[in-house]
ZAMARGU-4260 file (C-alpha; in steps of 0.2 Angstrom, whole numbers, plus 5000, padded with zeros to 4 digits):
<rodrens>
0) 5440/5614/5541 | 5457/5616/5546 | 5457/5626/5565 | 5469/5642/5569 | 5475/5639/5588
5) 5480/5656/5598 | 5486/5656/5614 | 5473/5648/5623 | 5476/5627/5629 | 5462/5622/5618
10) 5459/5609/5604 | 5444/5607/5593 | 5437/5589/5593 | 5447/5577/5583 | 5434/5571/5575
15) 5434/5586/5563 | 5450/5585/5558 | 5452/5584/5536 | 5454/5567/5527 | 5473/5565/5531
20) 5470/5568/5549 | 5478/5586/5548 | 5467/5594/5562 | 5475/5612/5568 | 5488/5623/5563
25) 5499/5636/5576 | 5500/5636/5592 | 5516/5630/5601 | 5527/5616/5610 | 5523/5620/5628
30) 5522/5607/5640 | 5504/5612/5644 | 5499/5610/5625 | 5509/5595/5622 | 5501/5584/5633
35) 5481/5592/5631 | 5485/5583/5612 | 5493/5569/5618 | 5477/5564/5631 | 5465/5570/5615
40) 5475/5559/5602 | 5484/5573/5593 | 5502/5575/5591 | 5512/5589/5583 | 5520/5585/5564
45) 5528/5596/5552 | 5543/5602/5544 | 5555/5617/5549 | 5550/5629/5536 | 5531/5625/5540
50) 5520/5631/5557 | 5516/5619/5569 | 5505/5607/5563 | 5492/5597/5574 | 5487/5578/5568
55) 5473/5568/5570 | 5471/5551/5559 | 5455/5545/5558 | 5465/5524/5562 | 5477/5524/5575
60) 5491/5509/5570 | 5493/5503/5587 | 5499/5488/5598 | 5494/5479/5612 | 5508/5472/5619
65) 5499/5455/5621 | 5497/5455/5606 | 5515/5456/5601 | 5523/5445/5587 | 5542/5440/5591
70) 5550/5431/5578 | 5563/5416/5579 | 5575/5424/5576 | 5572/5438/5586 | 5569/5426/5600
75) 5586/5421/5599 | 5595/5438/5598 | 5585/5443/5614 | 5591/5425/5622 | 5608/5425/5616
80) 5610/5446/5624 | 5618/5451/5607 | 5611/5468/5614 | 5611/5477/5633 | 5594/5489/5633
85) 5592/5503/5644 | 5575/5517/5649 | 5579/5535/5652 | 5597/5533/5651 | 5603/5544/5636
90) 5586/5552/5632 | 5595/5566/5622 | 5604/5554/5612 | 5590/5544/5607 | 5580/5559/5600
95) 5596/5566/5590 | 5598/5549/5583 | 5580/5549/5578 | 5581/5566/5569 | 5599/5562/5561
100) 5595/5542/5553 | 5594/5543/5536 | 5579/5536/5531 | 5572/5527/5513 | 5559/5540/5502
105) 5562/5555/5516 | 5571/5570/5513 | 5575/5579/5529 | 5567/5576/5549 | 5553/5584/5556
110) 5561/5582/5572 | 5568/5600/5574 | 5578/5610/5586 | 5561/5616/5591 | 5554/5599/5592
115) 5570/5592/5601 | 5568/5606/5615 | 5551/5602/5620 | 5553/5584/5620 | 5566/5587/5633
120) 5557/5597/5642 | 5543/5583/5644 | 5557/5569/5649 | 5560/5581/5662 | 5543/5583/5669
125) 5544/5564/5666 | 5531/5563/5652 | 5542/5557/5639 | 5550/5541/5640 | 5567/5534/5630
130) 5572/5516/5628 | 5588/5513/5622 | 5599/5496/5614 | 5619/5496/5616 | 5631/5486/5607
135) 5650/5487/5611 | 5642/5502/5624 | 5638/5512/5608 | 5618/5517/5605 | 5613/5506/5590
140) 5595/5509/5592 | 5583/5514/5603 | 5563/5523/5603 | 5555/5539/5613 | 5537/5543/5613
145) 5526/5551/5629 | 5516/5544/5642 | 5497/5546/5644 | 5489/5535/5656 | 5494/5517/5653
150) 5496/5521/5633 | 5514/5524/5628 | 5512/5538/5612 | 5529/5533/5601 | 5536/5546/5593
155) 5552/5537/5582 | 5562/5526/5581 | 5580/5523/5574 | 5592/5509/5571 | 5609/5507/5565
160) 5611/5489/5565 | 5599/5475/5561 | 5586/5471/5573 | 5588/5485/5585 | 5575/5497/5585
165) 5563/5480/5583 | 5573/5475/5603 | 5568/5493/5609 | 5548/5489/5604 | 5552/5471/5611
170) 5559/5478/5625 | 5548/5492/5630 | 5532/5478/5626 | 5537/5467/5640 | 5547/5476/5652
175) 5534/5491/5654 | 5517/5492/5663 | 5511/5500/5647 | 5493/5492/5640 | 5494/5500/5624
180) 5507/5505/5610 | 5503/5520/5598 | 5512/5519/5582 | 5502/5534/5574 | 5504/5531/5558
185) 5506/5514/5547 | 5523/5503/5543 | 5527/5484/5538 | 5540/5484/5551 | 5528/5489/5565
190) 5515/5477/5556 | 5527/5462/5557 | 5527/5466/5575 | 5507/5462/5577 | 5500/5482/5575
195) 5486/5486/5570 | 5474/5500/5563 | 5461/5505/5578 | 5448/5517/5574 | 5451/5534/5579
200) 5436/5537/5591 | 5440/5519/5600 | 5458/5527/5604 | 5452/5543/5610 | 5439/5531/5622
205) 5453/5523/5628 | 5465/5538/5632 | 5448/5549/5641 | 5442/5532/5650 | 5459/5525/5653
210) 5448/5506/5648 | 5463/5495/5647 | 5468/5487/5665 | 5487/5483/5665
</rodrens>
């Protein structure tokens, strides 16, 4: 069953949300409402010419950053400082990047105007977080997502050179107090990186009980 939301700050329980984790539909992108999903395990994800759209997956892809795989050869681009990394420098940048990047089997962003302003608005308030990779002081790649507890929620990613968005993860891994990454959703790039699928109801554990000790 797919739940209506009104004005009210409320989410039904993840748990019932259908087989491909949509859980809600409607609402809005108020602060308030962002981060009740966000410490629930829910994050908006829709198209412009659709209504807001809750999300629920039943596996989280996540990473702990101990866990974290760093190649040889990423080894050595992070040694050699082929890139200078920044956090919270260029925020806006970063999410219009994310939203423009032309990505393989995806036709259009669901990161809209909409989306964009309400983002901004929780990097204001200081829940949503950018890191950010420079080359020849140009923004190359870089990464956003929202803080909840000690569980940074990533919301995209972009890259315009070879191995940049993979320094922002590396990065934001071992320069952050952070004790767990969410990816959301799977990829063989995030994979590569040591992510892994979580049950849904062990994630939620975490963000209500806050389990993980940095």
């Amino acid at each position: 069953m797919i739940f209506r939301l009104d004005e009210r700050l409320i989410f039904p329980d993840p748990a019932l949300a259908e087989e491909d984790g949509l859980l809600a539909v409607g609402g809005d992108l108020s602060a308030g409402r962002l981060m009740l999903a966000y410490e629930n395990g829910i994050f908006p994800w829709y198209s412009a010419d659709e209504p807001i759209l809750w999300y629920s997956p039943h596996e989280r892809f996540v990473l702990f950053p101990d866990e974290l795989v760093v190649s040889k050869s990423m080894r050595k681009v992070i040694r050699d400082g082929v890139f200078l990394v920044t956090l919270n420098k260029a925020f806006g940048s970063v999410i219009d990047s994310c939203s423009s990047i032309t990505r393989e089997g995806q036709d259009g962003t669901w990161i809209t105007n909409e989306m964009k302003t309400a983002y901004a608005e929780l990097h204001r308030l200081g829940f949503a977080h950018s890191v950010e990779v420079w080359k020849d002081n140009e923004l190359v790649g870089g990464l956003y997502g929202v803080e909840t507890g000690n569980v940074f929620c990533g919301e995209s990613m972009f890259s315009k050179v070879s191995n940049a968005s993979k320094t922002a993860l590396i990065w934001l891994c071992q320069n952050t107090n952070f004790a767990l990454i969410d990816c959301q959703v799977y990829t063989e790039h995030l994979e590569s990186l040591g992510a892994r699928m979580m049950p849904r109801q062990e994630y939620v554990d975490i963000l209500h009980n806050n389990r993980i000790k940095t």
